[in-house]
N, CA, C, O and CB atoms as a CASP TS submission, in Angstrom:
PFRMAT TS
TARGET T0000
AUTHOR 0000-0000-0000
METHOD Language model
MODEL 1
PARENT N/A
ATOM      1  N   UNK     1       0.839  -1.178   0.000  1.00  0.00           N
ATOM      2  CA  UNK     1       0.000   0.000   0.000  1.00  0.00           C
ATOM      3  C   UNK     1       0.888   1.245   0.000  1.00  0.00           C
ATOM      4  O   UNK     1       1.896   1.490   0.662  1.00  0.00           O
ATOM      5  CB  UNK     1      -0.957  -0.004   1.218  1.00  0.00           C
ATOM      6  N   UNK     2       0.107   2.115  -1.112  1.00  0.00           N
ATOM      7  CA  UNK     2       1.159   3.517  -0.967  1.00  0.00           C
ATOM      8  C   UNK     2       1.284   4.469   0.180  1.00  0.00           C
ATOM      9  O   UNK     2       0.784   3.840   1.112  1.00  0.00           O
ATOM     10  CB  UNK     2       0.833   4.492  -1.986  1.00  0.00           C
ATOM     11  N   UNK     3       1.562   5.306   0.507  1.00  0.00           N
ATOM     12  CA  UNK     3       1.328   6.287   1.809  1.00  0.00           C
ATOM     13  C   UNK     3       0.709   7.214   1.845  1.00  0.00           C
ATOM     14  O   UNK     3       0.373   7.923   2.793  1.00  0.00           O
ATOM     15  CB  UNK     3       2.212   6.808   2.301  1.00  0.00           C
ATOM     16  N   UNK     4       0.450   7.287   0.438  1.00  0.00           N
ATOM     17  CA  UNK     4      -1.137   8.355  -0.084  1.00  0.00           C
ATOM     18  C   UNK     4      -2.349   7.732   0.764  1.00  0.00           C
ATOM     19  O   UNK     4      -3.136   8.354   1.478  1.00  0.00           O
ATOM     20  CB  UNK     4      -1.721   8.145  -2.169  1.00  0.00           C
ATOM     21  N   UNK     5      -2.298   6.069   0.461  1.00  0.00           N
ATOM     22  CA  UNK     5      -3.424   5.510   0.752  1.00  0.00           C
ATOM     23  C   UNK     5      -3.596   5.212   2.237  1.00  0.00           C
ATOM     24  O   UNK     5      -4.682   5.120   2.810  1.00  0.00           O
ATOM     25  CB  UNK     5      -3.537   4.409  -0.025  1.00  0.00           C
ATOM     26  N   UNK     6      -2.454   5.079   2.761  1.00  0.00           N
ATOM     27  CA  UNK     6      -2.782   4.519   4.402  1.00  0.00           C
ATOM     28  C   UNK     6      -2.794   5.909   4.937  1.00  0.00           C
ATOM     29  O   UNK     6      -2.776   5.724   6.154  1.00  0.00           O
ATOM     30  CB  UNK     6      -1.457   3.359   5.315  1.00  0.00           C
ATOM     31  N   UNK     7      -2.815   7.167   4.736  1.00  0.00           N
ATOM     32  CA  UNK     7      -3.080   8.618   5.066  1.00  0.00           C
ATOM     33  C   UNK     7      -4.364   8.729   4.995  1.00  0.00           C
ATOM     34  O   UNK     7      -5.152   8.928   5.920  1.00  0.00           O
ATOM     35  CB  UNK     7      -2.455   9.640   4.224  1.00  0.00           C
ATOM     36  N   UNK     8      -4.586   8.592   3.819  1.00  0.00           N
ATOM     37  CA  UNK     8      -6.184   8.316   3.140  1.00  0.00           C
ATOM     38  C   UNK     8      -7.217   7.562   4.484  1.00  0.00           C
ATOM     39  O   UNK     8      -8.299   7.897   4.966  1.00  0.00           O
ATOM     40  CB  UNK     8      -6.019   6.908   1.493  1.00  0.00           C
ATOM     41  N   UNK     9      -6.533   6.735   4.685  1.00  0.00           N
ATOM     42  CA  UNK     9      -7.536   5.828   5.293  1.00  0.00           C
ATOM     43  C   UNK     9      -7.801   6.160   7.165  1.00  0.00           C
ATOM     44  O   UNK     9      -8.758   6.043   7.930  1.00  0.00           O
ATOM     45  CB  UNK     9      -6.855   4.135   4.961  1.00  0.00           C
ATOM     46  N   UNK    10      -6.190   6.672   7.305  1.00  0.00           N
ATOM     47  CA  UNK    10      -6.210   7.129   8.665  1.00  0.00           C
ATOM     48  C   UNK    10      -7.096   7.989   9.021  1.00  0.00           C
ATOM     49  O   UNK    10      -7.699   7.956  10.094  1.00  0.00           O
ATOM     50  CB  UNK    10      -5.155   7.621   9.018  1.00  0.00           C
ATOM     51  N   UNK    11      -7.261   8.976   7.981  1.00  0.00           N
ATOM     52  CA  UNK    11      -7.702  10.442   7.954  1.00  0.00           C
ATOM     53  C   UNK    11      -9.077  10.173   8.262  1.00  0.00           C
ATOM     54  O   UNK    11      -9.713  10.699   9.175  1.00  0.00           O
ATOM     55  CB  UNK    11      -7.467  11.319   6.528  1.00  0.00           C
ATOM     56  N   UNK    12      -9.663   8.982   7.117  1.00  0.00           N
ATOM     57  CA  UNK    12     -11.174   8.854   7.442  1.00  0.00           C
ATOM     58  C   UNK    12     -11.300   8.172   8.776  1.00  0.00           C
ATOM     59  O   UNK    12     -12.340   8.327   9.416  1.00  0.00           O
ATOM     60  CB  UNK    12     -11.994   7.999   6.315  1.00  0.00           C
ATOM     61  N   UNK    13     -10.457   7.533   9.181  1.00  0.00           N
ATOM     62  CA  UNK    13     -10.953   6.845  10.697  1.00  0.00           C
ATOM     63  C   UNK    13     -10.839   8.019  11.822  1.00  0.00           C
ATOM     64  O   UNK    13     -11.610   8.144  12.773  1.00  0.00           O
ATOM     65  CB  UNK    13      -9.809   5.394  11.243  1.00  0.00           C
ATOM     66  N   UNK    14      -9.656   8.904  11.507  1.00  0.00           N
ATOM     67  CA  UNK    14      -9.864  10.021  12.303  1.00  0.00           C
ATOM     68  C   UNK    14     -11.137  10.594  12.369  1.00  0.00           C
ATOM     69  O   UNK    14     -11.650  10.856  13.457  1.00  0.00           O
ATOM     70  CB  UNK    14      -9.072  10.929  11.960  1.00  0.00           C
ATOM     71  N   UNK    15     -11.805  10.856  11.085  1.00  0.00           N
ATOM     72  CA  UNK    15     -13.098  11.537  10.655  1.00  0.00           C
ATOM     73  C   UNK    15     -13.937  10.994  11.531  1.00  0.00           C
ATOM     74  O   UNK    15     -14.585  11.709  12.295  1.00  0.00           O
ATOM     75  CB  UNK    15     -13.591  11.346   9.195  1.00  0.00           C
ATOM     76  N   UNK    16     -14.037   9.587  11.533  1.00  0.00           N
ATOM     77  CA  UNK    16     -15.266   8.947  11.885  1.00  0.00           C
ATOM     78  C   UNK    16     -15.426   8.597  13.202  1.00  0.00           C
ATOM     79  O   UNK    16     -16.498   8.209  13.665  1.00  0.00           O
ATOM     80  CB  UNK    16     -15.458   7.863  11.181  1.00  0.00           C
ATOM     81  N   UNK    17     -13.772   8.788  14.214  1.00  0.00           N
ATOM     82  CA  UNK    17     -14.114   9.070  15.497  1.00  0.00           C
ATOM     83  C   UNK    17     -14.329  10.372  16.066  1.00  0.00           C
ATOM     84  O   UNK    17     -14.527  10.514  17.273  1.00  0.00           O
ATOM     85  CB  UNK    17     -13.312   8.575  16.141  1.00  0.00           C
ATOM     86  N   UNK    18     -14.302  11.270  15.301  1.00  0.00           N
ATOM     87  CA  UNK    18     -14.150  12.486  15.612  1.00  0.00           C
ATOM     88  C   UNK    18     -15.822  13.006  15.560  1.00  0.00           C
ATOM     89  O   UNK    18     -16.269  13.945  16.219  1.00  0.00           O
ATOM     90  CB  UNK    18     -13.028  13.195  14.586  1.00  0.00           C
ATOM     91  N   UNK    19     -16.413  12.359  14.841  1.00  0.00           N
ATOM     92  CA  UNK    19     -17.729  12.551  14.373  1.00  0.00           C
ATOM     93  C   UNK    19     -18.303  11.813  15.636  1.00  0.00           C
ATOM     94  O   UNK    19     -18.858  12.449  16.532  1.00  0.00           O
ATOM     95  CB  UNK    19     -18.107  11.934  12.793  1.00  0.00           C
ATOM     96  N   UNK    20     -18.185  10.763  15.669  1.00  0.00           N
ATOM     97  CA  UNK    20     -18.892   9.898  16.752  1.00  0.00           C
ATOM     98  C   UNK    20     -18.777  10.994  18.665  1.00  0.00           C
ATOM     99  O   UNK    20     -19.585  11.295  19.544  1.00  0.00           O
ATOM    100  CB  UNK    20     -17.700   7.954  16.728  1.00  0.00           C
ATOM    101  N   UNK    21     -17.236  11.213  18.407  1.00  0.00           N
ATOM    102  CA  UNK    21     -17.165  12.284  19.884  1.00  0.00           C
ATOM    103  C   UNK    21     -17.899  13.417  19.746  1.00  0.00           C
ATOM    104  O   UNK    21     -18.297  14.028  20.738  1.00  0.00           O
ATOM    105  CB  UNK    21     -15.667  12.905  20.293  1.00  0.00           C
ATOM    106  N   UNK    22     -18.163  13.829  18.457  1.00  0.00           N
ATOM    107  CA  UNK    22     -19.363  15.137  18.495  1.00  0.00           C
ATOM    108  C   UNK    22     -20.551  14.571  18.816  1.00  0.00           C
ATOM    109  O   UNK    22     -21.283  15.098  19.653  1.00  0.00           O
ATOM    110  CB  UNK    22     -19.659  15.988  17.042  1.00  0.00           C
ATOM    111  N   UNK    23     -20.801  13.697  18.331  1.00  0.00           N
ATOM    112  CA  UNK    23     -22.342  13.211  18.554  1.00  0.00           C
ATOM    113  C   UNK    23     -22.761  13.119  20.132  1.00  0.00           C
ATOM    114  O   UNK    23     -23.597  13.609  20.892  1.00  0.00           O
ATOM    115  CB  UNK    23     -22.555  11.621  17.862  1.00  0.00           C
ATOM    116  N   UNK    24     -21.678  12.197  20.164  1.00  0.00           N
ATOM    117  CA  UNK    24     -21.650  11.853  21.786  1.00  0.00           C
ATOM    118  C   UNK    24     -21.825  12.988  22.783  1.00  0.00           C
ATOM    119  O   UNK    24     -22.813  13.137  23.502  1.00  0.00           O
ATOM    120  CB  UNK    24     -20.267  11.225  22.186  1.00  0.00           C
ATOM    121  N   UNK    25     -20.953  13.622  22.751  1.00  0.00           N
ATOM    122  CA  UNK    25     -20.874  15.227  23.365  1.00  0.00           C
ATOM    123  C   UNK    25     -22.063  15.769  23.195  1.00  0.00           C
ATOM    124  O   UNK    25     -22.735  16.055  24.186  1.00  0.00           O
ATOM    125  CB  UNK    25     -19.833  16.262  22.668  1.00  0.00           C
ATOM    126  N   UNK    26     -22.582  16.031  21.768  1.00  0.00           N
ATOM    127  CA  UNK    26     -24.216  16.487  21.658  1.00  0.00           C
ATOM    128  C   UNK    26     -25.363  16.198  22.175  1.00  0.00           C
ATOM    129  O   UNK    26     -26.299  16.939  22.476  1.00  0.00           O
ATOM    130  CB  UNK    26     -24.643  16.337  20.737  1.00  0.00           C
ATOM    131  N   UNK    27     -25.197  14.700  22.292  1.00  0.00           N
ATOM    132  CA  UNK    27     -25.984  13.949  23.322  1.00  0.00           C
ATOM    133  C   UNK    27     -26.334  14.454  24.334  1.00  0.00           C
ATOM    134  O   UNK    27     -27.233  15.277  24.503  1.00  0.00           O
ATOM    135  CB  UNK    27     -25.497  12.996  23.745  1.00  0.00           C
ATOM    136  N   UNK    28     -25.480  13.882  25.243  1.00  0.00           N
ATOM    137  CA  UNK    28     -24.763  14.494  26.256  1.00  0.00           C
ATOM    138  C   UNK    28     -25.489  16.025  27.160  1.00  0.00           C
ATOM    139  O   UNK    28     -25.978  16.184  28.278  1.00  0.00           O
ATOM    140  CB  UNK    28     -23.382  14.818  25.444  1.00  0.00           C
ATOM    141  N   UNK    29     -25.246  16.869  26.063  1.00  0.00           N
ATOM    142  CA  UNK    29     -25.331  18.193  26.084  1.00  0.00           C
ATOM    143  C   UNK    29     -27.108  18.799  26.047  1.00  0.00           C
ATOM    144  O   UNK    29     -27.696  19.665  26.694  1.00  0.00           O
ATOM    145  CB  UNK    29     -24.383  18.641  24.775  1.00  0.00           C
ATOM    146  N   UNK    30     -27.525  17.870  24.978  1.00  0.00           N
ATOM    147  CA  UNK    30     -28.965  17.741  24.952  1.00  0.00           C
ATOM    148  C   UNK    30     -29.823  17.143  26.096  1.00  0.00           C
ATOM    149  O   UNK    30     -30.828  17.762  26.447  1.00  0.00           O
ATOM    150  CB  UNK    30     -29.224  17.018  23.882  1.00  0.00           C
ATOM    151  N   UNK    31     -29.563  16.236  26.563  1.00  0.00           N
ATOM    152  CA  UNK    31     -29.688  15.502  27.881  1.00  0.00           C
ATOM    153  C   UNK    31     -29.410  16.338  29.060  1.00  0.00           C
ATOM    154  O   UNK    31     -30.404  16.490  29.771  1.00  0.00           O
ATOM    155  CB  UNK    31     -28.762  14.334  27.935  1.00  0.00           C
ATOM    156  N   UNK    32     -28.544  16.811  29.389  1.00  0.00           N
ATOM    157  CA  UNK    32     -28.090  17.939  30.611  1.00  0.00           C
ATOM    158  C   UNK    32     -29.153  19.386  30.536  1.00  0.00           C
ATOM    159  O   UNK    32     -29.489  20.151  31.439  1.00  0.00           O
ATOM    160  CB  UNK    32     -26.178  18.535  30.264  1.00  0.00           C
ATOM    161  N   UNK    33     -29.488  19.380  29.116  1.00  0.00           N
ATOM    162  CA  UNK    33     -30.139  20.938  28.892  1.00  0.00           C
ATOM    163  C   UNK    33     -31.705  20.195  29.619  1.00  0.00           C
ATOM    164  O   UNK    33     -32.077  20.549  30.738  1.00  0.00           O
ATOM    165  CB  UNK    33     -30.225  21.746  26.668  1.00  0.00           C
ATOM    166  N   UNK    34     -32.408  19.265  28.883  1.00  0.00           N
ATOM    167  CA  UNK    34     -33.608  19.171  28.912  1.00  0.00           C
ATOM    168  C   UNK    34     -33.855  18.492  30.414  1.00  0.00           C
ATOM    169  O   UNK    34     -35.030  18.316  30.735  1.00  0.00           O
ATOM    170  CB  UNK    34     -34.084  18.439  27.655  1.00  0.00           C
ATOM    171  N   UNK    35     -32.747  18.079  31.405  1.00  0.00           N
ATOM    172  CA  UNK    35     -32.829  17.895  32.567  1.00  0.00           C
ATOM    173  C   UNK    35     -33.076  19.351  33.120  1.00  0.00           C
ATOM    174  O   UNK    35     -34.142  19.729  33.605  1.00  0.00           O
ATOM    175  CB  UNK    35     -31.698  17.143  33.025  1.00  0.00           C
ATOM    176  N   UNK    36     -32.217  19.925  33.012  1.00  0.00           N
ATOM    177  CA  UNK    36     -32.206  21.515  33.581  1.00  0.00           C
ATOM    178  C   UNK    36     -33.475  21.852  33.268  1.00  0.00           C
ATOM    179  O   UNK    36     -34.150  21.966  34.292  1.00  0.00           O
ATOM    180  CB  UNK    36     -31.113  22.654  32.895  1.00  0.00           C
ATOM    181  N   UNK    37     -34.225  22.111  32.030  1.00  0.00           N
ATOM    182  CA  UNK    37     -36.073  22.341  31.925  1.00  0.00           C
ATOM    183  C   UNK    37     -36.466  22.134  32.351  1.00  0.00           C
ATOM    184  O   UNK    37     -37.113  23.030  32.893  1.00  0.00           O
ATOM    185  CB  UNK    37     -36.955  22.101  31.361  1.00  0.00           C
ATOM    186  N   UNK    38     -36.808  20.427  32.913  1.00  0.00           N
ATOM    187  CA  UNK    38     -37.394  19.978  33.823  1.00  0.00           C
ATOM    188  C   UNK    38     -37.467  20.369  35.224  1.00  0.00           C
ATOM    189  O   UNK    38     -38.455  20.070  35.894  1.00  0.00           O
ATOM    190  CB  UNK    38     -37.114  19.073  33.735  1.00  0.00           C
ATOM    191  N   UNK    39     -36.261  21.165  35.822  1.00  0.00           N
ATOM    192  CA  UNK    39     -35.836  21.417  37.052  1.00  0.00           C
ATOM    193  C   UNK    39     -36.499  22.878  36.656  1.00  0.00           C
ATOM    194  O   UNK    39     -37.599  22.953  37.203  1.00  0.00           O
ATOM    195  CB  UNK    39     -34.130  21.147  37.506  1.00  0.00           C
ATOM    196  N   UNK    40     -36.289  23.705  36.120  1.00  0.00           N
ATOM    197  CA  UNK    40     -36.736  24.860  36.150  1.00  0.00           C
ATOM    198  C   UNK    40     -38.512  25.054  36.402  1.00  0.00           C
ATOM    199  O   UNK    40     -39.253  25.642  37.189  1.00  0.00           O
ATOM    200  CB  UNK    40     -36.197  25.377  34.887  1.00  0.00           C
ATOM    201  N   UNK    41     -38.602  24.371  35.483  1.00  0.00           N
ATOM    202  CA  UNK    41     -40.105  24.111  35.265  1.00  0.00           C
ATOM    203  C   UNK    41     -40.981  23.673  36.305  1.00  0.00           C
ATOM    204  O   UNK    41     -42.112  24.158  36.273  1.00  0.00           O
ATOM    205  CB  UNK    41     -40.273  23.178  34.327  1.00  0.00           C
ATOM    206  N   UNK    42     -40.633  22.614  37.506  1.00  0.00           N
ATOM    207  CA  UNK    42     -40.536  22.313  38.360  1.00  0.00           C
ATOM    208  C   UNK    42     -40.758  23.143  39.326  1.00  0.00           C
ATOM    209  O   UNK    42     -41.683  23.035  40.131  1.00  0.00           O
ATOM    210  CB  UNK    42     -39.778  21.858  38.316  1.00  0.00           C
ATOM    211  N   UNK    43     -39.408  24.572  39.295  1.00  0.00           N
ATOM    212  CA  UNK    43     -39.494  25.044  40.320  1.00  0.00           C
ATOM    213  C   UNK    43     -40.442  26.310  40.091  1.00  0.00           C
ATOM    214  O   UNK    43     -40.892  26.984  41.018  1.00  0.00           O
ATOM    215  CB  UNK    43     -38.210  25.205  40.830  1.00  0.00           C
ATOM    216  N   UNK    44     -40.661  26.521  38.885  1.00  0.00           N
ATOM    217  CA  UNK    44     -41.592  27.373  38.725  1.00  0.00           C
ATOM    218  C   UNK    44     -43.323  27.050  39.233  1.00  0.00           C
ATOM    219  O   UNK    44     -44.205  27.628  39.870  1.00  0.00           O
ATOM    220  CB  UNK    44     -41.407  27.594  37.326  1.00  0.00           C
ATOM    221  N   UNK    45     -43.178  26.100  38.693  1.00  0.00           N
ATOM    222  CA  UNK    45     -44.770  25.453  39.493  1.00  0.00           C
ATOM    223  C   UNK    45     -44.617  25.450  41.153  1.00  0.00           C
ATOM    224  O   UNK    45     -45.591  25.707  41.860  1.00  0.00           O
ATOM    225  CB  UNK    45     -45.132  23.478  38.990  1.00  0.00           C
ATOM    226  N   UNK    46     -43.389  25.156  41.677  1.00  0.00           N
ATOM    227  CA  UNK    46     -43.448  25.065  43.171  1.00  0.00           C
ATOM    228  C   UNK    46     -43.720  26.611  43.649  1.00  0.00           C
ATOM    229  O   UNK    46     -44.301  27.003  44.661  1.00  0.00           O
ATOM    230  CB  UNK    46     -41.964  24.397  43.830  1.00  0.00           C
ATOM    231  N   UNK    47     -43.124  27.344  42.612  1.00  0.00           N
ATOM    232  CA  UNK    47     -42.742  29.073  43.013  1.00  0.00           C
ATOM    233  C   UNK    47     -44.096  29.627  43.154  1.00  0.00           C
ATOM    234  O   UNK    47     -44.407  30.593  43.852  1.00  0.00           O
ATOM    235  CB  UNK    47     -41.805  30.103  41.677  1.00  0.00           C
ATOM    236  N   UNK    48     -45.237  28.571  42.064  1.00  0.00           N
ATOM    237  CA  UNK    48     -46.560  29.538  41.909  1.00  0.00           C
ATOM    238  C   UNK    48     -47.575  29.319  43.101  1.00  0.00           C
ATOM    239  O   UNK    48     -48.257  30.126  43.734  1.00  0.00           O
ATOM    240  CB  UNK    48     -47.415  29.193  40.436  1.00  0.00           C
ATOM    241  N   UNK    49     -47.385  27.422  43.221  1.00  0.00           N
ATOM    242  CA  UNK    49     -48.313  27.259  44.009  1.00  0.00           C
ATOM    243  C   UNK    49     -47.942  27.715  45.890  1.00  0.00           C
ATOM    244  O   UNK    49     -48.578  27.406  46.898  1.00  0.00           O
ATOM    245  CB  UNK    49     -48.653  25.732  43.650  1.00  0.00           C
ATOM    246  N   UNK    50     -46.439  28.690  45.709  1.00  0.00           N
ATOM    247  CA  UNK    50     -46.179  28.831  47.384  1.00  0.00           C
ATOM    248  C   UNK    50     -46.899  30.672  47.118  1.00  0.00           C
ATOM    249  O   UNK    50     -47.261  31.438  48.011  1.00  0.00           O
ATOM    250  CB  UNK    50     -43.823  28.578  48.141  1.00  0.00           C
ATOM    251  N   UNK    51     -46.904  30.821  46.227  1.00  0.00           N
ATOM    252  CA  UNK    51     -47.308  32.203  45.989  1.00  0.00           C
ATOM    253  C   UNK    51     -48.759  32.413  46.157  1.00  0.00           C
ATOM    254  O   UNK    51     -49.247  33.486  46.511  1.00  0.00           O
ATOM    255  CB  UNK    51     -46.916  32.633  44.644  1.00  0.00           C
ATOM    256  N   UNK    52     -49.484  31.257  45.866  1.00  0.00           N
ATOM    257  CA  UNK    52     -51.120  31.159  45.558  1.00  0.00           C
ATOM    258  C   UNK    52     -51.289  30.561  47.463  1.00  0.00           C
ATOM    259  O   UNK    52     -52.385  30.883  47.921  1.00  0.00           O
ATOM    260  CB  UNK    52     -51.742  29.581  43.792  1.00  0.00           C
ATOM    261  N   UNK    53     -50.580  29.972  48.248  1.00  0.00           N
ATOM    262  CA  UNK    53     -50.436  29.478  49.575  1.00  0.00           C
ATOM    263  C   UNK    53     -51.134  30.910  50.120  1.00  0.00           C
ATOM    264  O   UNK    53     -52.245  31.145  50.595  1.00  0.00           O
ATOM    265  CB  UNK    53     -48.713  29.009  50.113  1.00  0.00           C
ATOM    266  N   UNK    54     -49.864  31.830  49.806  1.00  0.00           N
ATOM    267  CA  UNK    54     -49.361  32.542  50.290  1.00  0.00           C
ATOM    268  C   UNK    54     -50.481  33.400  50.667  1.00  0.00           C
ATOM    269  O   UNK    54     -50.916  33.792  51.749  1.00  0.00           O
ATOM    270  CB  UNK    54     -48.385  32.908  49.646  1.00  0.00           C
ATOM    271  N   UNK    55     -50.953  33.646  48.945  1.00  0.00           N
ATOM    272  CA  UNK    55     -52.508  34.772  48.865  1.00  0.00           C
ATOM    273  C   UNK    55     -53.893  34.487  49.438  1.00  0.00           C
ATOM    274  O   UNK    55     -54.830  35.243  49.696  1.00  0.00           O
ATOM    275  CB  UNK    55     -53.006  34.983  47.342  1.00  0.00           C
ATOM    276  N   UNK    56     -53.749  33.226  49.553  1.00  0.00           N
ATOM    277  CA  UNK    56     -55.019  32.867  50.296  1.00  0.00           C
ATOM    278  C   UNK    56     -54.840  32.883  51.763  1.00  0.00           C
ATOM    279  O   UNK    56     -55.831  33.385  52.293  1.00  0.00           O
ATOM    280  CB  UNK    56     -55.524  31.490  49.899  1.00  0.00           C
ATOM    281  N   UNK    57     -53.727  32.433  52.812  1.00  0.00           N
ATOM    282  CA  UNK    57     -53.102  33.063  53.894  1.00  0.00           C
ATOM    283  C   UNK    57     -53.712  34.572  54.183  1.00  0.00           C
ATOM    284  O   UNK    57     -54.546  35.102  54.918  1.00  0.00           O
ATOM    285  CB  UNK    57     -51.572  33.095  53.578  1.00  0.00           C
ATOM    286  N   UNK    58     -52.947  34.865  53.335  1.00  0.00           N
ATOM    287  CA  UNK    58     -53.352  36.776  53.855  1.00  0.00           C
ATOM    288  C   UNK    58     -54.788  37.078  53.269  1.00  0.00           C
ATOM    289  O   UNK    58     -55.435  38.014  53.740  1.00  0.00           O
ATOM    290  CB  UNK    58     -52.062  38.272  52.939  1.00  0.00           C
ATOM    291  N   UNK    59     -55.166  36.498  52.509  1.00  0.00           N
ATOM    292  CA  UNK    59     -56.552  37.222  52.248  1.00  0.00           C
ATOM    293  C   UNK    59     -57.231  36.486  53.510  1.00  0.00           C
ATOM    294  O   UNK    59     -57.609  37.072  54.525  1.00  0.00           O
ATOM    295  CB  UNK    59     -57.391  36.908  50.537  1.00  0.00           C
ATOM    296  N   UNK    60     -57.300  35.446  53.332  1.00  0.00           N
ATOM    297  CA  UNK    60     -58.305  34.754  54.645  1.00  0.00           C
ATOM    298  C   UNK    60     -57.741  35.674  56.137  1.00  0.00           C
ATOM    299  O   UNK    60     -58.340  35.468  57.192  1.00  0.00           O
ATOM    300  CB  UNK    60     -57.876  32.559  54.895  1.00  0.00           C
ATOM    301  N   UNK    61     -56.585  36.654  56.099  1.00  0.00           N
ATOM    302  CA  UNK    61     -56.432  37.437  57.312  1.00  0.00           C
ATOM    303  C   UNK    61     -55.503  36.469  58.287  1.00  0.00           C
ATOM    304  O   UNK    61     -55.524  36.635  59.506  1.00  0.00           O
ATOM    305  CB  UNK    61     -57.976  37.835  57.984  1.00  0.00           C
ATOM    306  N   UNK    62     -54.419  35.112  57.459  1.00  0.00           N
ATOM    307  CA  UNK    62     -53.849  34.848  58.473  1.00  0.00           C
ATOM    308  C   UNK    62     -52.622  35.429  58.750  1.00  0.00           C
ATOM    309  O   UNK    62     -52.541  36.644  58.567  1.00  0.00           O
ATOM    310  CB  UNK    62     -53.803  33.749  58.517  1.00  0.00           C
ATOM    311  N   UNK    63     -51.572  34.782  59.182  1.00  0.00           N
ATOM    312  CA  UNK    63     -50.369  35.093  59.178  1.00  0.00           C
ATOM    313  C   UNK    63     -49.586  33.998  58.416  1.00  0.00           C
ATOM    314  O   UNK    63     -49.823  32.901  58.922  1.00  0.00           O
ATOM    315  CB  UNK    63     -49.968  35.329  60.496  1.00  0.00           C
ATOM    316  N   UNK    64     -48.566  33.912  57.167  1.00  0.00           N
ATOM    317  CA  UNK    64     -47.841  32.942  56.803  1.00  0.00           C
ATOM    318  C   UNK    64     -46.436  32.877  57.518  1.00  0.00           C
ATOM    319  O   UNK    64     -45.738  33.773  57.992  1.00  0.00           O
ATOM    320  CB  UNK    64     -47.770  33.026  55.444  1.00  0.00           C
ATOM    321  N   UNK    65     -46.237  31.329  57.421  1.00  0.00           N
ATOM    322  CA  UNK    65     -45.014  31.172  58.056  1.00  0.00           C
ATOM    323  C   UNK    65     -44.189  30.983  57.345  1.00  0.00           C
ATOM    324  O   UNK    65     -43.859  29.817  57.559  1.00  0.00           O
ATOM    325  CB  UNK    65     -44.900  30.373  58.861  1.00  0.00           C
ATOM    326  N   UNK    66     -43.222  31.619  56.118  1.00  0.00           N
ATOM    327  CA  UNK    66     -42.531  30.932  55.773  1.00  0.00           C
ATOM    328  C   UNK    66     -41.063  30.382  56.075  1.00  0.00           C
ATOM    329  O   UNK    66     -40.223  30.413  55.175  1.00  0.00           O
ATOM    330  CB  UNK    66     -42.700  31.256  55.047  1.00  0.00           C
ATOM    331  N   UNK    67     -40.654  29.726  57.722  1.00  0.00           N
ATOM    332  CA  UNK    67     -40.253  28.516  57.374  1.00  0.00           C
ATOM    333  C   UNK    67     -40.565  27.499  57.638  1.00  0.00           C
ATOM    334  O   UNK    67     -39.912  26.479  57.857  1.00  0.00           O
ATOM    335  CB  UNK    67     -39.464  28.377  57.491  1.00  0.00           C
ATOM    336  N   UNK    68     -41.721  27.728  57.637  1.00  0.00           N
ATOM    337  CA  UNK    68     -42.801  26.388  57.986  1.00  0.00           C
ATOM    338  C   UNK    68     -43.782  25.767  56.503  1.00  0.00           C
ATOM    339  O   UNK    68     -44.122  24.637  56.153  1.00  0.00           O
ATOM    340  CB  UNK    68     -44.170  27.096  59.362  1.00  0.00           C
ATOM    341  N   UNK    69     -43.962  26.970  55.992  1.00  0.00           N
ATOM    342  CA  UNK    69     -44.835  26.955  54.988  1.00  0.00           C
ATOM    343  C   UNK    69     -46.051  26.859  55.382  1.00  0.00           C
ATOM    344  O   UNK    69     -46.807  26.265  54.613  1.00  0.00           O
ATOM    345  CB  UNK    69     -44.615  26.088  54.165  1.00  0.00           C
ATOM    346  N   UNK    70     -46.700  27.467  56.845  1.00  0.00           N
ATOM    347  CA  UNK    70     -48.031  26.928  57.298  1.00  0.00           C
ATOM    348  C   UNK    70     -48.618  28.507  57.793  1.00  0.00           C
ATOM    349  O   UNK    70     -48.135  29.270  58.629  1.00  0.00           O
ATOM    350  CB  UNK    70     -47.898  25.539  58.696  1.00  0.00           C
ATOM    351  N   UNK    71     -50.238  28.714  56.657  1.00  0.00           N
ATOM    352  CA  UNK    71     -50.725  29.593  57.840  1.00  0.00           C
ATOM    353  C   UNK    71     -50.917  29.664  59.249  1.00  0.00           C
ATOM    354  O   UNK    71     -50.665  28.663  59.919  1.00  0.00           O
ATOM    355  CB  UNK    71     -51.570  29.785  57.673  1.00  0.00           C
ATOM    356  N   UNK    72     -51.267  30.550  59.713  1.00  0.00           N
ATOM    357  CA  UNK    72     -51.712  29.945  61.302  1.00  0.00           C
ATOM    358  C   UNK    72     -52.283  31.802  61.579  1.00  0.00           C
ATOM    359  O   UNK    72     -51.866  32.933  61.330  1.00  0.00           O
ATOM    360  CB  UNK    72     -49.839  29.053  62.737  1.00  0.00           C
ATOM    361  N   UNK    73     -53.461  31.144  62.235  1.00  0.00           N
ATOM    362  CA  UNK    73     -54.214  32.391  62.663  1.00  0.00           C
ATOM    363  C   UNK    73     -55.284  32.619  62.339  1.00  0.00           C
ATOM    364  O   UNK    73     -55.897  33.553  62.856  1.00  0.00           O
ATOM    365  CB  UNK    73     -53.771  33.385  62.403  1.00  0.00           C
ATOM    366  N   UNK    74     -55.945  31.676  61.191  1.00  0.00           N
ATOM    367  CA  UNK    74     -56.917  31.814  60.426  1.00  0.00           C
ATOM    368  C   UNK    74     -58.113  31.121  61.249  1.00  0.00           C
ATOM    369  O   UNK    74     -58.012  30.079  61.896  1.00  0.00           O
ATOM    370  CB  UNK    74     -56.581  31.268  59.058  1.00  0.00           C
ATOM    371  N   UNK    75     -59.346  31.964  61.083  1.00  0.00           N
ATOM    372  CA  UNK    75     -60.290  31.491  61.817  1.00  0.00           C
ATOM    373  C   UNK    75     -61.340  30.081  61.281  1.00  0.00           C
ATOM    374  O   UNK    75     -62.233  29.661  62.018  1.00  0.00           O
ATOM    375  CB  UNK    75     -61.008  32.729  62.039  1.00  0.00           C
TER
END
């Protein structure tokens, strides 16, 4: 074999691991993002329903506790 050709051939195996570590990495990267959504998303619903706690607490005239998370006072 000439040294044109075993260059040739290296080059594409380089290619084709090099391709595979992008993918992989992309993966990867896609997976970490759409975990993080989930967590956000998450905490946004927790954020609304301590907010909606919160408004019915004081409208009903109690007192909220938050580090309890518990009205108290309400008749």
């Amino acid at each position: 074999m000439s040294l044109a050709f075993k260059l040739v051939i290296a080059l594409a195996i380089l290619s084709l691991i090099s391709t595979g570590v992008v993918i992989l990495v992309k993966s990867g990267i896609d997976r970490e993002r759409a975990r993080i959504e989930r967590e956000n998303a998450n905490a946004g619903r927790n954020a609304n329903d301590r907010r909606a706690e919160f408004a019915r607490c004081i409208d009903s005239r109690g007192v909220y506790d938050f580090e309890t998370g518990v009205c108290s006072g309400t008749d």
